[in-house]
C-alpha positions as CSV (number, residue, x, y, z in Angstrom):
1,X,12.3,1.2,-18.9
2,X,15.2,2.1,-16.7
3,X,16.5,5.7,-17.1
4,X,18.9,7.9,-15.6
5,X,18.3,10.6,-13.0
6,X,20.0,13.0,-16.2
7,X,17.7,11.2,-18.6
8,X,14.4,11.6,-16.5
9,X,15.4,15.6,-15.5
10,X,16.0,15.7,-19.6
11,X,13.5,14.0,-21.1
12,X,10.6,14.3,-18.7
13,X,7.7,15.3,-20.9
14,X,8.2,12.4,-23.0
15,X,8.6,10.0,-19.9
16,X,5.6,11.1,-18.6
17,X,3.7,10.5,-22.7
18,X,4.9,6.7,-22.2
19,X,4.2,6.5,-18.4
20,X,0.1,7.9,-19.4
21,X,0.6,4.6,-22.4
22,X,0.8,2.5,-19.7
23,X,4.3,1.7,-19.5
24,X,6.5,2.2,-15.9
25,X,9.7,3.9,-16.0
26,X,12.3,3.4,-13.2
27,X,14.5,6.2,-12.3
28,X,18.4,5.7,-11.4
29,X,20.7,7.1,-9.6
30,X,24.1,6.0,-10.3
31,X,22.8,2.9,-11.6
32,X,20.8,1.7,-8.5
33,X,16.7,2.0,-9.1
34,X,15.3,5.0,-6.5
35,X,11.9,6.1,-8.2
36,X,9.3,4.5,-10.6
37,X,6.9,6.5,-12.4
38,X,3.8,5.0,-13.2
39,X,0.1,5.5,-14.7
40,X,-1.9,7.2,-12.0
41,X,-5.5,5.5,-11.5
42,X,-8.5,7.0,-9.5
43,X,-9.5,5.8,-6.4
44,X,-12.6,3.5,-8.1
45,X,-14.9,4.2,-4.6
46,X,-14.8,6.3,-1.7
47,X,-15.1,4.3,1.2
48,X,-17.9,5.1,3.8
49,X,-17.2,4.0,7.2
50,X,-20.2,2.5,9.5
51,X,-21.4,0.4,6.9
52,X,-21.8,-2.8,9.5
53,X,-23.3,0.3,12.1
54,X,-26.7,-2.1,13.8
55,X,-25.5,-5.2,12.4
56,X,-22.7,-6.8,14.6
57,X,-22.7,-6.8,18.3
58,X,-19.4,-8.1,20.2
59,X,-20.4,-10.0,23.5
60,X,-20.1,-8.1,26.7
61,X,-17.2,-10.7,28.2
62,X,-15.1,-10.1,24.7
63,X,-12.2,-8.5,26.5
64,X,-12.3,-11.5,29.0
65,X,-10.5,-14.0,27.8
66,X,-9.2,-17.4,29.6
67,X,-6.0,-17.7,31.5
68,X,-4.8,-20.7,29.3
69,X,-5.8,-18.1,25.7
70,X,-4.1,-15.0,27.5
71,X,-0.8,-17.3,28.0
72,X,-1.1,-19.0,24.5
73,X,-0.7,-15.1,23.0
74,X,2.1,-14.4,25.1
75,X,4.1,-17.8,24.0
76,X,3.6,-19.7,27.5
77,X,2.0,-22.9,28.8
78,X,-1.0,-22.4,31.1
């Protein structure tokens, strides 16, 4: 649904009963889409970082990579 700026200011309440339904409302100004209103859904997890913490290792030479790679990422020809 594609409402006015007028509208929206107007008729917010009852936006906002359709937008909880499911539906998305855009919001114009002038014609030209600026906002969309849509359902609001919970985050389903919170993420807990260090998960992989003891189970990957990076190699001690990781940061040393060949002349020919180091080129390669920079668009050259070793």
């Amino acid at each position: 649904m594609l409402v006015n700026v007028h509208a929206a200011k107007t008729h917010l309440s009852r936006l906002l009963a359709r937008v909880a339904e499911g539906e998305e409302v855009v919001i114009a100004r002038a014609g030209r889409p600026v906002a969309r209103l849509v359902p609001y859904r919970a985050p389903s997890a919170t993420r807990e970082p260090g998960g992989w913490e003891g189970k990957v290792w990076i190699a001690d030479d990781f940061d040393n990579l060949p002349q020919e790679m180091t080129a390669a990422f920079r668009g050259e020809r070793a």
